[in-house]
C-alpha positions as CSV (number, residue, x, y, z in Angstrom):
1,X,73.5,79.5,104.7
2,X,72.7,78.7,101.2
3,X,74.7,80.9,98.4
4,X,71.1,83.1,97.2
5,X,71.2,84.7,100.7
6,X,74.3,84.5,102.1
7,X,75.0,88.3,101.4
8,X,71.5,89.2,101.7
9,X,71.3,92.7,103.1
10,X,75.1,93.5,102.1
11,X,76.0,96.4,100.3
12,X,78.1,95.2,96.6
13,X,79.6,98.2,95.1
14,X,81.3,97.4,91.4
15,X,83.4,100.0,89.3
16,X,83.4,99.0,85.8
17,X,80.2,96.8,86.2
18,X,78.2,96.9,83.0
19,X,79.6,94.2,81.1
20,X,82.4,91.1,81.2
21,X,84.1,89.7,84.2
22,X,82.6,92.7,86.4
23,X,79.2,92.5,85.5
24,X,79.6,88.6,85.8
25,X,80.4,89.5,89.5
26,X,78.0,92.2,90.2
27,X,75.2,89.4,89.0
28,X,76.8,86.7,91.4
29,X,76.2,89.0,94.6
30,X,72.8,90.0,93.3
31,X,71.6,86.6,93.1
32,X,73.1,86.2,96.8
33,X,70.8,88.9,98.0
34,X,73.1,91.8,97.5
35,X,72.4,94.9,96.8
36,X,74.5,96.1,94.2
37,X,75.4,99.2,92.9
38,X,77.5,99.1,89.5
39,X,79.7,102.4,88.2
40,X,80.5,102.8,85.0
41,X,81.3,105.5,82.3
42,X,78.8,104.6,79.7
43,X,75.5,105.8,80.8
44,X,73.7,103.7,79.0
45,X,75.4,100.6,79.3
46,X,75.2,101.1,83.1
47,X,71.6,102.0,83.2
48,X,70.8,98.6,81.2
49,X,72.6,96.8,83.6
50,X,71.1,98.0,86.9
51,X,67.6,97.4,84.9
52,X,68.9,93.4,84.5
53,X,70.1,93.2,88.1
54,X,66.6,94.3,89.3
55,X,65.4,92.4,86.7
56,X,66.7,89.4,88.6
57,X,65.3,90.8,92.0
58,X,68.0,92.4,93.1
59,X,68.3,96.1,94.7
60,X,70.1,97.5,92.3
61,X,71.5,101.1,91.7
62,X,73.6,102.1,88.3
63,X,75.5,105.3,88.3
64,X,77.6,106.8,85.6
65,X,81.0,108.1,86.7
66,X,84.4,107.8,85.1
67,X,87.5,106.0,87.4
68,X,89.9,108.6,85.8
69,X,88.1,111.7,87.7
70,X,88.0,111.3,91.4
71,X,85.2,114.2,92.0
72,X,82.7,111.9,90.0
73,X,83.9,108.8,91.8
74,X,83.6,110.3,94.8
75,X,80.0,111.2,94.0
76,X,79.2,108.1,92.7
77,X,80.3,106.1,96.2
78,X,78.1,109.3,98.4
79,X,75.3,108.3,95.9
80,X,75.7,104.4,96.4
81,X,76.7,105.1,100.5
82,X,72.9,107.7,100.8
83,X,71.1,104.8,99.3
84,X,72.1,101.3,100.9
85,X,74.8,102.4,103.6
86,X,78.4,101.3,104.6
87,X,80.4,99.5,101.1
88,X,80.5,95.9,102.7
89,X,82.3,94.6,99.4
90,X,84.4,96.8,97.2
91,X,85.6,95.7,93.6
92,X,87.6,97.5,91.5
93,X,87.4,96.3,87.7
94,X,87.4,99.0,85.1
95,X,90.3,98.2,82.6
96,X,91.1,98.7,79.5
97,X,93.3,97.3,76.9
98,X,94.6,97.0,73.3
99,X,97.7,95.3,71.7
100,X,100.9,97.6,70.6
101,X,104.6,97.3,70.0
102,X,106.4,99.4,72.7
103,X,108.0,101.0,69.7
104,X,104.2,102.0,68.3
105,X,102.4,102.9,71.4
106,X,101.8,106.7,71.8
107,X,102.8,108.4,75.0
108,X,99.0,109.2,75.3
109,X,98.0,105.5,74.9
110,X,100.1,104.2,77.5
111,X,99.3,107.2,79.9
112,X,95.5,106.3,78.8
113,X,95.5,102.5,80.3
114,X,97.8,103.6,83.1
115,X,95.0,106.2,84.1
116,X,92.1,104.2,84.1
117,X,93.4,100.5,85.4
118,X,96.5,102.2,87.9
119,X,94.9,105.7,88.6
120,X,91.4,104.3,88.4
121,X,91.9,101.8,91.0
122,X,93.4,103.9,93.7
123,X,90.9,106.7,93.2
124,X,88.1,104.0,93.9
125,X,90.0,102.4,97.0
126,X,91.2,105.5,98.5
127,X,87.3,107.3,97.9
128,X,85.8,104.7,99.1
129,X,88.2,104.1,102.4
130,X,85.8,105.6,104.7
131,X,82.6,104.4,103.4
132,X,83.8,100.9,103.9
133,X,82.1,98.5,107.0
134,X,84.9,98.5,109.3
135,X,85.8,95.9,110.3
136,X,84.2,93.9,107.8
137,X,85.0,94.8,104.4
138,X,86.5,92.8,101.4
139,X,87.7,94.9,98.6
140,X,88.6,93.0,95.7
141,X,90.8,94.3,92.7
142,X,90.6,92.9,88.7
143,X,94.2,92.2,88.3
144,X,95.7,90.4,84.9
145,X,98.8,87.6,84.5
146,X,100.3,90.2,82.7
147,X,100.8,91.9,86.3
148,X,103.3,89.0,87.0
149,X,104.4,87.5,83.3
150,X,105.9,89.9,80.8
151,X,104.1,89.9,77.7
152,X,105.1,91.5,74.3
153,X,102.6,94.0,72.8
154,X,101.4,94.7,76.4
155,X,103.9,97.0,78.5
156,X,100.8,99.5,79.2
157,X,98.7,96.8,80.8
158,X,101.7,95.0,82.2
159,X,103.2,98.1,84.1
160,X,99.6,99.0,85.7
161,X,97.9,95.9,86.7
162,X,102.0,95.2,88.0
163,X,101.3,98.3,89.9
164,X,97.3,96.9,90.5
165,X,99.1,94.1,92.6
166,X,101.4,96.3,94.7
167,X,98.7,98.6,95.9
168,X,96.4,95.4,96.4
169,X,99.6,94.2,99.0
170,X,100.2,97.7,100.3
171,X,96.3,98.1,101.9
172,X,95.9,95.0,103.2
173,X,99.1,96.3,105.2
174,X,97.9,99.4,106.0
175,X,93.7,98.8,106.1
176,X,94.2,94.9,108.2
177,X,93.9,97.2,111.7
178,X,90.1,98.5,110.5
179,X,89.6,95.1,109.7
180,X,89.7,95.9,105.9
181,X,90.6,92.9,103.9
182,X,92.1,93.3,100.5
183,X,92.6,91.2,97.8
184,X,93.0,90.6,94.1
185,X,91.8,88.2,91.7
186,X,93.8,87.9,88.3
187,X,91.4,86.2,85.5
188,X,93.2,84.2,82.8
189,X,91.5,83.8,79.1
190,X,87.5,84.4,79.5
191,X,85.1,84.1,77.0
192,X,82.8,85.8,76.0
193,X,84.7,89.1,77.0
194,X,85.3,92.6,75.8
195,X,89.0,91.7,76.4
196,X,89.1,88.9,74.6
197,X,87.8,89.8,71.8
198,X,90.8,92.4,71.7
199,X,93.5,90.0,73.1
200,X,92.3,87.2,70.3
201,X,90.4,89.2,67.4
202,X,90.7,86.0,65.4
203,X,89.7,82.1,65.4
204,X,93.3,81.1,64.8
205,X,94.4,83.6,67.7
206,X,91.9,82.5,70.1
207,X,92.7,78.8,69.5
208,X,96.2,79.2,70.2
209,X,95.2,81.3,73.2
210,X,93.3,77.9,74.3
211,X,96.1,75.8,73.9
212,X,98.5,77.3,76.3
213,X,96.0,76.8,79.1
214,X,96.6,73.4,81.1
215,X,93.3,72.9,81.6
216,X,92.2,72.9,77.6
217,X,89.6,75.4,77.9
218,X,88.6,79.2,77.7
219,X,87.5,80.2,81.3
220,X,83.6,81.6,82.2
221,X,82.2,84.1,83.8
222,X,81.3,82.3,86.8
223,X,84.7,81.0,87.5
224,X,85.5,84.5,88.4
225,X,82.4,85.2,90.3
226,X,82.9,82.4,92.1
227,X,86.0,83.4,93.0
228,X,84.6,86.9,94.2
229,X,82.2,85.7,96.5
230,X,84.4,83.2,98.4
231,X,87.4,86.1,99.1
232,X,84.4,88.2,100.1
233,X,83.0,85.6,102.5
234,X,83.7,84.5,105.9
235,X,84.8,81.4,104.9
236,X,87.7,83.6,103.5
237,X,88.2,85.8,106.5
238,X,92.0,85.3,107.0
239,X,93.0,85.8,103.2
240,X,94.3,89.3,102.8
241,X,96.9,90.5,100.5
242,X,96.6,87.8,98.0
243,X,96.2,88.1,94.0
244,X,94.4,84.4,93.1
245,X,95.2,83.7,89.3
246,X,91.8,82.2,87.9
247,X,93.6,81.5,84.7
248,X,93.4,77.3,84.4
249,X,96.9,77.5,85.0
250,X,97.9,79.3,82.0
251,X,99.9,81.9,84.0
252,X,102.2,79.3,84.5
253,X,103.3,79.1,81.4
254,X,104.8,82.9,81.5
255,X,103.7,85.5,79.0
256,X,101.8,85.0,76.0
257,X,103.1,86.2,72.5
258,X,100.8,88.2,71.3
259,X,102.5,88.6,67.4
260,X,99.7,86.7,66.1
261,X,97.1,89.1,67.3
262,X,98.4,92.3,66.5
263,X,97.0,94.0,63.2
264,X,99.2,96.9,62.0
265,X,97.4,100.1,61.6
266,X,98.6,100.0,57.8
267,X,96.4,97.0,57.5
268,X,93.9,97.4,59.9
């Protein structure tokens, strides 16, 4: 079976799809004969991405719907489940991000990342639960290092992808019996990324970003889609419960100091 149609036929359903790491994925199963449906708040960021998927061949369905409210999620998976059928793969990316001190991070900004990478994730899994091919289904969560490696200027985004990774080890507990398999990859430095272009806003902070991977270079979109399609294949079929770093080994390292990227609102 030849990777353009091994998932010919298959259902793809992508929160957080129109751009980065999970439009990099939604792209991979499209040109393995997917069809994909990508969810995202921005309406016209997800139209523009459905249009490239189908652009590419692929049968392709962008709906808008925000991960913090579960009565549009819960639309948005009908909508996706009326057109193409049972969710045969399942990922849950939308994220978001910024660099604070503890001491300078609003209540509402920490509540605000919580919501949409913690909250978000579990009102896509738990919506989606009996949509889902069972047996059959891979659901695959964006996870971070910082779920795993405490890193200064990022409590938000270390306490929810931390919690990310729990409920990615708590399902595959509790969905293995349907034959649900699920499973987490956590991306190290990407280029070319809305996140990195927060993370390291500046040359010298993305070069000293590069030098603490072990493998001398920023990762790529397709190392991560890469990565999707094999823990969403049979080749993977006993892998449940796992978070896979994609990082070039920069995870072990430990957390990153992130001093040198943060601007103070007084200067910014």
């Amino acid at each position: 079976m030849t990777e353009s149609s091994s998932f010919a036929g298959r259902h793809v359903f992508v929160a957080g799809g129109s751009s980065g790491i999970n439009l990099g994925i939604a792209q991979a199963f499209a040109h393995a004969g997917a069809h994909v449906v990508v969810m995202s708040r921005s309406r016209d960021k997800v139209c523009q991405a459905a249009e490239g998927l189908r652009a590419r061949g692929a049968q392709a369905l962008g709906i808008s719907a925000d991960v913090r409210d579960p009565a549009a999620v819960e639309a948005a998976l009908r909508q996706a489940h009326a057109q193409f059928g049972e969710i045969d793969v399942l990922v849950s990316g939308a994220a978001g991000n910024f660099i604070a001190p503890a001491a300078e991070l609003s209540p509402n900004g920490f509540k605000t990342v919580v919501d949409i990478d913690l909250n978000g994730t579990f009102h896509v899994l738990r919506l989606a639960y009996p949509m889902l091919r069972k047996p059959g289904a891979s659901v695959l969560n964006i996870s971070a290092p910082q779920a795993v490696n405490p890193t200064m200027y990022q409590v938000h985004a270390c306490a929810a992808k931390a919690g990310v990774d729990m409920m990615t080890r708590v399902l595959a507990l509790e969905w293995g019996e349907a034959g649900v398999r699920v499973n987490a990859i956590a991306p190290g430095p990407i280029g070319d990324t809305e996140g990195m272009r927060r993370l390291a806003p500046t040359a010298e902070a993305l070069a000293q970003t590069v030098a603490t991977v072990p493998l001398q270079r920023m990762g790529k979109l397709e190392d991560i889609s890469h990565m999707a399609l094999f823990l969403s294949s049979p080749q993977a079929g006993y892998v449940t419960g796992a978070v896979v770093p994609v990082d070039g080994g920069s995870s072990l390292r430990g957390g990153r100091d992130m001093r040198s990227s943060y601007v103070p609102r007084s200067a910014a």
